[in-house]
BALUMLO-307900 format. One record per residue (C-alpha): residue number from 1; residue in one letter; x, y, z. Coordinates in steps of 0.25 Angstrom, whole numbers. Example, Ala and Ser with C-alpha at 12.3 -4.5 7.8 and 13.67 -1.06 7.14 Angstrom:
BEGIN
<atom i="1" aa="A" east="49" north="-18" up="31"/>
<atom i="2" aa="S" east="55" north="-4" up="29"/>
% end
This chain:
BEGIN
<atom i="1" aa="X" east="369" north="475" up="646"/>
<atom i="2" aa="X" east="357" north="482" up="650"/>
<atom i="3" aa="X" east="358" north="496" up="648"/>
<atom i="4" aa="X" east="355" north="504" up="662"/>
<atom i="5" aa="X" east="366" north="514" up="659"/>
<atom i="6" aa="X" east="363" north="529" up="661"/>
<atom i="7" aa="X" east="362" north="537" up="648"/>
<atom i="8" aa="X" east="376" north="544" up="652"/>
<atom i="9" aa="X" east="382" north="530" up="652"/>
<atom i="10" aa="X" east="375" north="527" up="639"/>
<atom i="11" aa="X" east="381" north="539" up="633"/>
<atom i="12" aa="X" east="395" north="536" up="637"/>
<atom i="13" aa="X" east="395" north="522" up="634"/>
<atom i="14" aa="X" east="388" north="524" up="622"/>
<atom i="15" aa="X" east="396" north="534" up="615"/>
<atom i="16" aa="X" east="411" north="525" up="616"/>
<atom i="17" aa="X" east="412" north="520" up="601"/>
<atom i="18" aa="X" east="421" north="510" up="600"/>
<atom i="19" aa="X" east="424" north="510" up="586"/>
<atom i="20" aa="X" east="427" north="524" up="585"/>
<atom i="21" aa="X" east="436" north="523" up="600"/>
<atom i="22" aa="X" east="444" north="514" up="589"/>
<atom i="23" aa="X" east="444" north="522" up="579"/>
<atom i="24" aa="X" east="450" north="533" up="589"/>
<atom i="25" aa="X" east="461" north="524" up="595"/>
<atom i="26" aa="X" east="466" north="518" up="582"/>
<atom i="27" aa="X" east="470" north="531" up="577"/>
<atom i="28" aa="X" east="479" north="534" up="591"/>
<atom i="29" aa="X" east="493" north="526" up="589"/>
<atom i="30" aa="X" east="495" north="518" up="601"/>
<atom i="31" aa="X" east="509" north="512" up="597"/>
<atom i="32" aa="X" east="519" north="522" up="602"/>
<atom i="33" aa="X" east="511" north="530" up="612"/>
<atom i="34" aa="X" east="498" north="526" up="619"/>
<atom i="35" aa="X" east="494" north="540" up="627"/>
<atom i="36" aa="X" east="486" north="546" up="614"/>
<atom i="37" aa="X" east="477" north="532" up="614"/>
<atom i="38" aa="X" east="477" north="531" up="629"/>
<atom i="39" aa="X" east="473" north="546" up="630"/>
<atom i="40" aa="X" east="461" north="543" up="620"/>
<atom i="41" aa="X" east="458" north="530" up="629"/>
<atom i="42" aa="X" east="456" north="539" up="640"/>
<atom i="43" aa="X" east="448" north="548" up="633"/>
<atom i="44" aa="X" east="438" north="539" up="628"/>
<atom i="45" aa="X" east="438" north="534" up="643"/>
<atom i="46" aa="X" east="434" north="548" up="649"/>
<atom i="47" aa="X" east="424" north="549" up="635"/>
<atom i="48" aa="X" east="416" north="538" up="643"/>
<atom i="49" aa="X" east="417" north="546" up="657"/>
<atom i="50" aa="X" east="428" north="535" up="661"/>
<atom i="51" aa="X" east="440" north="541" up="667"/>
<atom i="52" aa="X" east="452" north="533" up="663"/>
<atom i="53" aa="X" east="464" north="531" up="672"/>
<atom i="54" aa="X" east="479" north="528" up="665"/>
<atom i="55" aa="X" east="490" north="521" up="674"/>
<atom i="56" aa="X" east="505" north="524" up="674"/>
<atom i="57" aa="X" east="505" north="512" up="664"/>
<atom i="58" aa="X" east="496" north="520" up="654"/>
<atom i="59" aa="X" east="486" north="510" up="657"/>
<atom i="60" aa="X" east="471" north="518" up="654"/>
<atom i="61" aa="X" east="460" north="513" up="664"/>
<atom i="62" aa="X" east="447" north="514" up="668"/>
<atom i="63" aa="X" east="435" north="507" up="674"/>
<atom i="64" aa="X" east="420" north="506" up="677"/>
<atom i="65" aa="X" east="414" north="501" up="687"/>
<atom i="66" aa="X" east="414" north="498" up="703"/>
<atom i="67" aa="X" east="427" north="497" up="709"/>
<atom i="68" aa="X" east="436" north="486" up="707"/>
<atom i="69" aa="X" east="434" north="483" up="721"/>
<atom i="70" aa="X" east="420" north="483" up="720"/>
<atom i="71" aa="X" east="418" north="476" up="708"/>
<atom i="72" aa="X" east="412" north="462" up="705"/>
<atom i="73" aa="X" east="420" north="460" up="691"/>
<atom i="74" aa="X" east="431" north="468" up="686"/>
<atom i="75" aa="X" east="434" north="469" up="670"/>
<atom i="76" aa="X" east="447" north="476" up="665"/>
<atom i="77" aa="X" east="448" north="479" up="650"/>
<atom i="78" aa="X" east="460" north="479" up="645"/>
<atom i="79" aa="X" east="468" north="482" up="631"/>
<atom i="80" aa="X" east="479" north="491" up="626"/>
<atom i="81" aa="X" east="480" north="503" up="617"/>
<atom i="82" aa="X" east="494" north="503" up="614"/>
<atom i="83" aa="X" east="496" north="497" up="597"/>
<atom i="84" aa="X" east="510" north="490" up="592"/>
<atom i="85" aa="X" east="518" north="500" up="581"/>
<atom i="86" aa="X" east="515" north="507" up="571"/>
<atom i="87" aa="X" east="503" north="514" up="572"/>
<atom i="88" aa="X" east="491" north="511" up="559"/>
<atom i="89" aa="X" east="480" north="519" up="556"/>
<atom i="90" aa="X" east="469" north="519" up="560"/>
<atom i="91" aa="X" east="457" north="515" up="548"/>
<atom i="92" aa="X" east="443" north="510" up="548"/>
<atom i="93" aa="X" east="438" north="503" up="536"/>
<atom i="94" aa="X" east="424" north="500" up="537"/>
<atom i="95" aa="X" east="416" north="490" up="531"/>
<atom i="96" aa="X" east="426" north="479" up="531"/>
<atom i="97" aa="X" east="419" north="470" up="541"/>
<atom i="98" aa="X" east="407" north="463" up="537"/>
<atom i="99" aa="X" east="397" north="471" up="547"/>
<atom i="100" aa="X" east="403" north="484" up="541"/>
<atom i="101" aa="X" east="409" north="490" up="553"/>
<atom i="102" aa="X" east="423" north="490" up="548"/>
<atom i="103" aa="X" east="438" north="488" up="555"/>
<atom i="104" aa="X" east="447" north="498" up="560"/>
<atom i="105" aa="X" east="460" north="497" up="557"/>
<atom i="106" aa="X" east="475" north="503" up="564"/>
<atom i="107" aa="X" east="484" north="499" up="573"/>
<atom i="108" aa="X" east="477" north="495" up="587"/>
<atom i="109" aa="X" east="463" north="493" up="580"/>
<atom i="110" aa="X" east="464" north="481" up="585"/>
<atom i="111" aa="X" east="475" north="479" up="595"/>
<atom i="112" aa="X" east="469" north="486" up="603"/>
<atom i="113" aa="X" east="461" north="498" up="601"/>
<atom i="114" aa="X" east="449" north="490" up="596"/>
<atom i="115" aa="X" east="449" north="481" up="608"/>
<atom i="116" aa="X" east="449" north="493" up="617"/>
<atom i="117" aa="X" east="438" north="501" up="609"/>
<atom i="118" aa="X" east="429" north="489" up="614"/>
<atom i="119" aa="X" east="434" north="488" up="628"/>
<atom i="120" aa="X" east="432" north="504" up="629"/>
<atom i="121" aa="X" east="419" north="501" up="623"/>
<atom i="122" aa="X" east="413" north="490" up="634"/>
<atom i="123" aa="X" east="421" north="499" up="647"/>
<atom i="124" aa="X" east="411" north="512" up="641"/>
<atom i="125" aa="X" east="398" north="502" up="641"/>
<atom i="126" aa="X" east="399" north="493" up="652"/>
<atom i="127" aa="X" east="394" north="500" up="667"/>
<atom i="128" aa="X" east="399" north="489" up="675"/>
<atom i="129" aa="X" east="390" north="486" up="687"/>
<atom i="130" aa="X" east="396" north="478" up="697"/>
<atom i="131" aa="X" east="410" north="474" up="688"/>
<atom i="132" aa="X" east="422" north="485" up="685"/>
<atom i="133" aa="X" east="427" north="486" up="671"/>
<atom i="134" aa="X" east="442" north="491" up="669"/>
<atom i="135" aa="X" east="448" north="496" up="655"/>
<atom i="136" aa="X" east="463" north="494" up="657"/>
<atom i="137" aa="X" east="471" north="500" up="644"/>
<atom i="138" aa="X" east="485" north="497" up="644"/>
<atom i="139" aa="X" east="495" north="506" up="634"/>
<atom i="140" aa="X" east="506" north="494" up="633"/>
<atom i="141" aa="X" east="501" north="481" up="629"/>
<atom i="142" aa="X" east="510" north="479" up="617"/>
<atom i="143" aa="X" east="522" north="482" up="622"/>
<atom i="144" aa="X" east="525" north="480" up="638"/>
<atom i="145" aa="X" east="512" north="481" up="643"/>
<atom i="146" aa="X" east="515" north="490" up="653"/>
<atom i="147" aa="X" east="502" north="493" up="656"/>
<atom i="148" aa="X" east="496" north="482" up="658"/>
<atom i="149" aa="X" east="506" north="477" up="666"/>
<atom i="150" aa="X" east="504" north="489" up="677"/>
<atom i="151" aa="X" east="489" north="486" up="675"/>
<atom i="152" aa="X" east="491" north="472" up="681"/>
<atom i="153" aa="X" east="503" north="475" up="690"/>
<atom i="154" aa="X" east="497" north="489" up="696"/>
<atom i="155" aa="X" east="491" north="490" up="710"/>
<atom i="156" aa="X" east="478" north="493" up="703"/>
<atom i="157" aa="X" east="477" north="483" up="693"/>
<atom i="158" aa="X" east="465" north="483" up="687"/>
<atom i="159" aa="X" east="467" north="469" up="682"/>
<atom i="160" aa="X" east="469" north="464" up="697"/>
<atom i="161" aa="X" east="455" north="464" up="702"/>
<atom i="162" aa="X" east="449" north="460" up="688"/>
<atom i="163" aa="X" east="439" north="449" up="685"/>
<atom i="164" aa="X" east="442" north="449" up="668"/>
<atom i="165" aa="X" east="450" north="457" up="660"/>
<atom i="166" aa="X" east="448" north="459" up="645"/>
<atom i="167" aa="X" east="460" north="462" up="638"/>
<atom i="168" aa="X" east="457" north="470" up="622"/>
<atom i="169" aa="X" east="464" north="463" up="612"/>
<atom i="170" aa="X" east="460" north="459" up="597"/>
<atom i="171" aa="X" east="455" north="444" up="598"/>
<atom i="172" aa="X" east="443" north="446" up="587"/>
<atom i="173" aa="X" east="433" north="445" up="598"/>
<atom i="174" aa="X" east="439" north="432" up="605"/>
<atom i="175" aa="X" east="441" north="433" up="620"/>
<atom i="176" aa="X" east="456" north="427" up="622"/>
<atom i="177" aa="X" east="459" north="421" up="635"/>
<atom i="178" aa="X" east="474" north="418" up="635"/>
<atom i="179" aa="X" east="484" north="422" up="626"/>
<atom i="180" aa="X" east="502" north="418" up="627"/>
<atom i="181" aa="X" east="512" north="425" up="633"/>
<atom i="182" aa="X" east="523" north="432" up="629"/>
<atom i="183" aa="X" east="539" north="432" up="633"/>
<atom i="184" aa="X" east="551" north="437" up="626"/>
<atom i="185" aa="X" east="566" north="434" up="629"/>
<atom i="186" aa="X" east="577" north="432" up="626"/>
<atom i="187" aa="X" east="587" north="421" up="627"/>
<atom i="188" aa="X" east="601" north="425" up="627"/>
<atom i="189" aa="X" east="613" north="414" up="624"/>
<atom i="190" aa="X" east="628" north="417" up="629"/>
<atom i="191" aa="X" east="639" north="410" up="623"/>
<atom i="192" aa="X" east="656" north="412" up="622"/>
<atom i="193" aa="X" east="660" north="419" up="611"/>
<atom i="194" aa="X" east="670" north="413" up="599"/>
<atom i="195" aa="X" east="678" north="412" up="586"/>
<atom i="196" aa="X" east="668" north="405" up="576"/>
<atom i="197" aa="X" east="679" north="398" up="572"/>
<atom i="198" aa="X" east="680" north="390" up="585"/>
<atom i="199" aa="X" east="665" north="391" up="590"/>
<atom i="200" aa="X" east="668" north="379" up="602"/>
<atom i="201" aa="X" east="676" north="388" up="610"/>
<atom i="202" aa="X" east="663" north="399" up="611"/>
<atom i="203" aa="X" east="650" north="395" up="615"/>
<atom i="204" aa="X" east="640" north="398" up="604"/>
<atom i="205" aa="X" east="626" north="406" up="608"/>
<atom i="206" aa="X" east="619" north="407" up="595"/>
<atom i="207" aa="X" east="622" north="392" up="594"/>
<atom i="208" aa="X" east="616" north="390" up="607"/>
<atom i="209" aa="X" east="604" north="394" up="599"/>
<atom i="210" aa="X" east="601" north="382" up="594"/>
<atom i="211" aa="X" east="597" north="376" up="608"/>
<atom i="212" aa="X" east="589" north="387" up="613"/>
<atom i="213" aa="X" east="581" north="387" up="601"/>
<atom i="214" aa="X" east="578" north="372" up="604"/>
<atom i="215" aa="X" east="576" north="374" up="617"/>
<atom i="216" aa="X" east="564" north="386" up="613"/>
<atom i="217" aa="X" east="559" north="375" up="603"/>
<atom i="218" aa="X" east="558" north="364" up="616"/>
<atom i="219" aa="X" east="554" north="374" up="628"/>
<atom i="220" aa="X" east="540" north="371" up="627"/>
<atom i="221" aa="X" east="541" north="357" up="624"/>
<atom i="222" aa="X" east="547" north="356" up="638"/>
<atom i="223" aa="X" east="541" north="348" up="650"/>
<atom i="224" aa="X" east="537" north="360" up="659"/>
<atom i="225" aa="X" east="532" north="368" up="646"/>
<atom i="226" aa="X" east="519" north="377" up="648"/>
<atom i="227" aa="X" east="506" north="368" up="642"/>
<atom i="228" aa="X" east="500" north="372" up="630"/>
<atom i="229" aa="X" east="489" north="382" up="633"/>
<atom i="230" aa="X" east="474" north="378" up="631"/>
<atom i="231" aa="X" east="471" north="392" up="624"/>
<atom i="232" aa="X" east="486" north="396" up="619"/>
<atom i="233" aa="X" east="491" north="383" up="614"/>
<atom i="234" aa="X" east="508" north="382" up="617"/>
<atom i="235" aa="X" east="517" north="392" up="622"/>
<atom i="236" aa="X" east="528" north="397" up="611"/>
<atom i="237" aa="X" east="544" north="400" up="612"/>
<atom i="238" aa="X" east="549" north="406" up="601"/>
<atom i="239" aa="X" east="563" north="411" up="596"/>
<atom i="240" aa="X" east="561" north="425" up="590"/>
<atom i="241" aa="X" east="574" north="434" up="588"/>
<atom i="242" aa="X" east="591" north="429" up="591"/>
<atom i="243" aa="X" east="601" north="437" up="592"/>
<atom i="244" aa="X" east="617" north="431" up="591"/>
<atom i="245" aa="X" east="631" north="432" up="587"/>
<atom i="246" aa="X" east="641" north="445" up="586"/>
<atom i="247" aa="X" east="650" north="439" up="574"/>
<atom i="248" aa="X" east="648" north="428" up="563"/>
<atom i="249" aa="X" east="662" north="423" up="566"/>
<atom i="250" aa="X" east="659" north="422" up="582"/>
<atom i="251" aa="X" east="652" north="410" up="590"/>
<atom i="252" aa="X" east="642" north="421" up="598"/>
<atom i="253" aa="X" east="643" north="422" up="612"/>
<atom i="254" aa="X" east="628" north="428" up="612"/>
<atom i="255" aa="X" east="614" north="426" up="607"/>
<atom i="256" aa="X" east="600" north="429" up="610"/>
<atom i="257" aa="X" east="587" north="422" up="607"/>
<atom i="258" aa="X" east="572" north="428" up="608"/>
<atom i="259" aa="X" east="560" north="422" up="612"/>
<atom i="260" aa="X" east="546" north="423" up="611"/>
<atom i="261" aa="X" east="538" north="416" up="622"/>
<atom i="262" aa="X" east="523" north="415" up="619"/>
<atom i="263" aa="X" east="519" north="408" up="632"/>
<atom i="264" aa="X" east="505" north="400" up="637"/>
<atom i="265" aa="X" east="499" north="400" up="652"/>
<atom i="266" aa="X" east="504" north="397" up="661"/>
<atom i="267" aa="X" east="520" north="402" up="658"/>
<atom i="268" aa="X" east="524" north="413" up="662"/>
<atom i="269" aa="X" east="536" north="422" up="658"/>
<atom i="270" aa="X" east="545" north="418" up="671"/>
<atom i="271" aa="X" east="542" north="403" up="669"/>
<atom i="272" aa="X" east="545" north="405" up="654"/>
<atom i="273" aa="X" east="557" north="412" up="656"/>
<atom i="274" aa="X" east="561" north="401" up="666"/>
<atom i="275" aa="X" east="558" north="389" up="658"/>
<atom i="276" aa="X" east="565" north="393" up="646"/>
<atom i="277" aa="X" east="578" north="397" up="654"/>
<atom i="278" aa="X" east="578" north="384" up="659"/>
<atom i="279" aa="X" east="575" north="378" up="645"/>
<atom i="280" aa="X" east="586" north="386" up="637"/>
<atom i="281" aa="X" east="596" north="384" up="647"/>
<atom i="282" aa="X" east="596" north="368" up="645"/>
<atom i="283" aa="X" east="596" north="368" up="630"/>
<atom i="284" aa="X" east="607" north="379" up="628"/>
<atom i="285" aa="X" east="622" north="373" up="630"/>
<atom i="286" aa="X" east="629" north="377" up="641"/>
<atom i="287" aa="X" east="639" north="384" up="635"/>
<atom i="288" aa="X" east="629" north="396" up="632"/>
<atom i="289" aa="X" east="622" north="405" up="643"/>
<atom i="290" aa="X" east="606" north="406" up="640"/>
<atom i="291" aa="X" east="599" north="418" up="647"/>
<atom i="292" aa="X" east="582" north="419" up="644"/>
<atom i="293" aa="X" east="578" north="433" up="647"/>
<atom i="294" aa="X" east="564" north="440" up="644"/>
<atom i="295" aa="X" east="565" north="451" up="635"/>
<atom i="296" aa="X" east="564" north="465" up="645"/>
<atom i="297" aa="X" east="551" north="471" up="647"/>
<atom i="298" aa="X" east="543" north="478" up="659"/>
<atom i="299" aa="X" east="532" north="471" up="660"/>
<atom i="300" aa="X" east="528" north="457" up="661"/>
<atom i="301" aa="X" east="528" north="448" up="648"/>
<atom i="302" aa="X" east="513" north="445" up="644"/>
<atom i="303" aa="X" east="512" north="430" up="648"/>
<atom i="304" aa="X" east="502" north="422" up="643"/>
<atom i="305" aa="X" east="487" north="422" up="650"/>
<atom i="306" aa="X" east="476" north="415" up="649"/>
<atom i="307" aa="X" east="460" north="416" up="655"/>
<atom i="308" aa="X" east="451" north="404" up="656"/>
<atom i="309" aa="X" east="440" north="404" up="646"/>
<atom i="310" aa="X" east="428" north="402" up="655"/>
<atom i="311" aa="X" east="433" north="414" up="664"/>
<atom i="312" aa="X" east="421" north="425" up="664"/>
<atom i="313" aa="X" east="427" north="435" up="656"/>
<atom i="314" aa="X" east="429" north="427" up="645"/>
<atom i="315" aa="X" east="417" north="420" up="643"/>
<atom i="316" aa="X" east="409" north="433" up="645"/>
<atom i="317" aa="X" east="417" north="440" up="634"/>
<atom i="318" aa="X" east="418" north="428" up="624"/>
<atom i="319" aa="X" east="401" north="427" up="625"/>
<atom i="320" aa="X" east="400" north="443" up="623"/>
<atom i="321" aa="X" east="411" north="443" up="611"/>
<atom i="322" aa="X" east="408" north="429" up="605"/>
<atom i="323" aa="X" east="423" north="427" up="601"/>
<atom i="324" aa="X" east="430" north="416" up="605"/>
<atom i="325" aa="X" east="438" north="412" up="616"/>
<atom i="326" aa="X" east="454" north="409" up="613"/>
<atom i="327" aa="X" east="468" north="413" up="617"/>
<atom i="328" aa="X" east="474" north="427" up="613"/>
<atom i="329" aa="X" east="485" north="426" up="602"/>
<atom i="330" aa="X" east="494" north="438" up="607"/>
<atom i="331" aa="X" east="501" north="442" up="621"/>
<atom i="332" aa="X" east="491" north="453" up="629"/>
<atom i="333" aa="X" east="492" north="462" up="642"/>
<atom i="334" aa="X" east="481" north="450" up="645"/>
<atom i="335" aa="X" east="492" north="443" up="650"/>
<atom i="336" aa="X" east="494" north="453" up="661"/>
<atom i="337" aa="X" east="478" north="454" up="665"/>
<atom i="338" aa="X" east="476" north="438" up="665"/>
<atom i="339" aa="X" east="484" north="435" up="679"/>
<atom i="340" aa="X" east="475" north="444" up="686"/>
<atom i="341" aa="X" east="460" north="442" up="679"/>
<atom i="342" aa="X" east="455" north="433" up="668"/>
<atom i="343" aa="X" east="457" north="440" up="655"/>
<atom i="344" aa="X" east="453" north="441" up="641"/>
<atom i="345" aa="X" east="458" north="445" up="628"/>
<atom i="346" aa="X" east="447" north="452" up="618"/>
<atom i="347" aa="X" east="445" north="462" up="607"/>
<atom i="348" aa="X" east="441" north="465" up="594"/>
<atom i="349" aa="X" east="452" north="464" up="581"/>
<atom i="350" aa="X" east="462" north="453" up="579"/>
<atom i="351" aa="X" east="475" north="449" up="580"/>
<atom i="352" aa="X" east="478" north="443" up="566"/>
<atom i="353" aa="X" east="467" north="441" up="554"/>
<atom i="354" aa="X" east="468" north="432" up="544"/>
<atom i="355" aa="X" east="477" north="443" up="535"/>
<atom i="356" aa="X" east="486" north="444" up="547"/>
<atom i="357" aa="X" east="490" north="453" up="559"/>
<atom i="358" aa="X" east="479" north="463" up="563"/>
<atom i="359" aa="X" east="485" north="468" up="577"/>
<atom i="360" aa="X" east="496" north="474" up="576"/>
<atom i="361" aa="X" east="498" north="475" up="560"/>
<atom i="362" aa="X" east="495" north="488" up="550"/>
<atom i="363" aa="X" east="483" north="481" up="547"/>
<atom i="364" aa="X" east="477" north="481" up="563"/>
<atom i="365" aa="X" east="461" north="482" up="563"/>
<atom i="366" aa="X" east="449" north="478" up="571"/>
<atom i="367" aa="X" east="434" north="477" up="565"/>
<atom i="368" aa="X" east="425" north="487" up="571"/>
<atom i="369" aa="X" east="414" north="477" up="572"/>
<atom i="370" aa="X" east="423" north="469" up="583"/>
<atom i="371" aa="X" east="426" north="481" up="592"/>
<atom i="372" aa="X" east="410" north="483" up="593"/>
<atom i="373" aa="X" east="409" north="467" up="596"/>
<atom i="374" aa="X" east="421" north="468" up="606"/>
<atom i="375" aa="X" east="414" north="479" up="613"/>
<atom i="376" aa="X" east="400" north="474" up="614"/>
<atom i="377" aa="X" east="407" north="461" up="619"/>
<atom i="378" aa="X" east="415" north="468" up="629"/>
<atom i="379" aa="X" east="404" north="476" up="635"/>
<atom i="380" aa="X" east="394" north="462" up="636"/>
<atom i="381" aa="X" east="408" north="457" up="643"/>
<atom i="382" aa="X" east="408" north="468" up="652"/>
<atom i="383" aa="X" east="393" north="468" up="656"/>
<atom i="384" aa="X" east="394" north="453" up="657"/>
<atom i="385" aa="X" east="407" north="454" up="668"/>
<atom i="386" aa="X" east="405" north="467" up="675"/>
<atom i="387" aa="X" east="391" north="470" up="674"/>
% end
């Protein structure tokens, strides 16, 4: 990028740290209640001579740029400050790494505090010209995502009218173009009630069990089954919590069945839900009632997505970060931004390591190094798409 900015600008930009925005932001638990990391969100905004709008969702946005109207490209940066219980400190232990820069550890050092210290870093250094770059921080992602849902559902979405949008999340530096869905639900079995010692003359539910866990063992082996997925591999079914019976001496009228759905493009939750019904219902004996009901929840489920590879923003983002380009192991708010724009998943920090979890576990970190390279990718990105 060549540098024609005014000292002002210079100034600005030059004086957002990443690292020690981090440092800052670990330290604010986000689990419970969001406001006191939102409010520092908003305050590093307005540090940086941007003033920061939040929506009734909670929702902190801001852009630079011409008019969405006007604009030739439009970028939205997403990712969420909200962390998953219970709060862990905040520590930095340096010169761990070979380059001697350290990791930062505590709970949303990776998930996803680091990712949005590098998107904060390449909105406060790129002065788009002729494109429009949008920060869209949602307060939600890991419980209903509410707020990303009004961000997509609102009369002025910001994801509407986008060309790309780059969704923060700890890939190691890997830019993720699809990742599966997710659906909950329940299947309820109703019986007749009887003495144990004459079972034939009730109608048995928690027997009726045997068929419907067949039937999840079969449903993707069917004929009209979704294909396996190019990037994601095969959608999954998987019994995870039942719950039956009243008395040890009583054939149970009643019974319920859990179940995890980790679907592929191009299922959707209504088809899912259909498909299964229909499934269930010619396995399970006549005798017992069968009823598949999503578990409640306001918001959409986050259905599986998927970008194509040689779509602009991923190739730009995969030169500048030199990470690889593969699928996304865990449900995001992606799911939500990929109908209306082609959509990434990219940040520093991992999921997992080879010593085990890393995002949500006690042991949560993100090496300083790769939030400096996430943000120097991001910002060549940036330059690249909107000028």
């Amino acid at each position: 990028m060549t540098d024609d900015r005014s000292a002002a600008e210079a100034s600005i930009d030059d004086a957002f740290d990443p690292i020690a925005f981090l440092e800052d932001a670990v330290q604010y638990p986000s689990h419970e209640a969001v406001e006191p990391m939102r409010d520092f969100l908003c305050e590093t905004l307005e540090a940086q001579g941007i003033e920061p709008r939040v929506d009734d969702a909670g929702n902190v946005l801001a852009s630079r740029g011409p008019p969405a109207t006007s604009a030739e490209t439009h970028v939205v940066l997403n990712t969420h400050i909200d962390t998953v219980s219970p709060h862990v400190p905040y520590e930095r232990d340096d010169g761990e790494d070979a380059d001697g820069s350290g990791v930062i550890r505590g709970r949303g050092s990776c998930d996803a505090k680091g990712p949005l210290a590098a998107i904060l870093s390449a909105f406060f250094a790129v002065e788009p010209t002729d494109g429009r770059i949008t920060l869209a921080i949602t307060p939600d992602e890991e419980v209903l995502s509410t707020g990303a849902y009004e961000l997509v559902s609102g009369d002025e979405s910001p994801t509407r009218d986008a060309d790309a949008v780059i969704v923060g999340e700890p890939t190691d530096l890997d830019v993720c173009t699809a990742a599966k869905g997710r659906f909950q639900g329940t299947i309820h079995l109703s019986g007749a009630n009887a003495h144990a010692a004459e079972p034939e003359t009730g109608s048995n539910a928690v027997a009726a069990l045997e068929s419907v866990l067949e039937a999840i063992r079969t449903f993707d082996e069917r004929a009209d089954a979704p294909p396996t997925h190019p990037q994601l591999g095969a959608a999954t079914l998987t019994p995870t919590v039942v719950e039956g019976g009243e008395a040890t001496n009583q054939v149970p009228a009643d019974c319920a069945l859990t179940v995890d759905r980790r679907s592929v493009p191009p299922e959707t939750a209504e088809e899912f839900h259909e498909a299964l019904t229909a499934h269930l219902r010619a396995a399970v004996p006549a005798t017992v009632d069968i009823d598949f009901r999503f578990t409640d929840r306001p918001t959409p489920f986050l259905e599986a997505w998927d970008t194509d590879p040689d779509a602009a923003v991923v190739e730009t983002l995969a030169k500048a970060s030199g990470g690889e380009v593969r699928p996304f192991t865990a449900a995001t708010e992606a799911s939500y931004f990929a109908t209306d724009a082609p959509t990434v998943v990219f940040g520093p920090g991992v999921l997992a390591d080879d010593e085990g979890a890393v995002a949500h576990a006690p042991r949560e970190y993100v090496r300083v190094a790769d939030v400096r390279e996430a943000a120097r990718a991001l910002e060549a990105t940036l330059v690249e798409l909107v000028g």
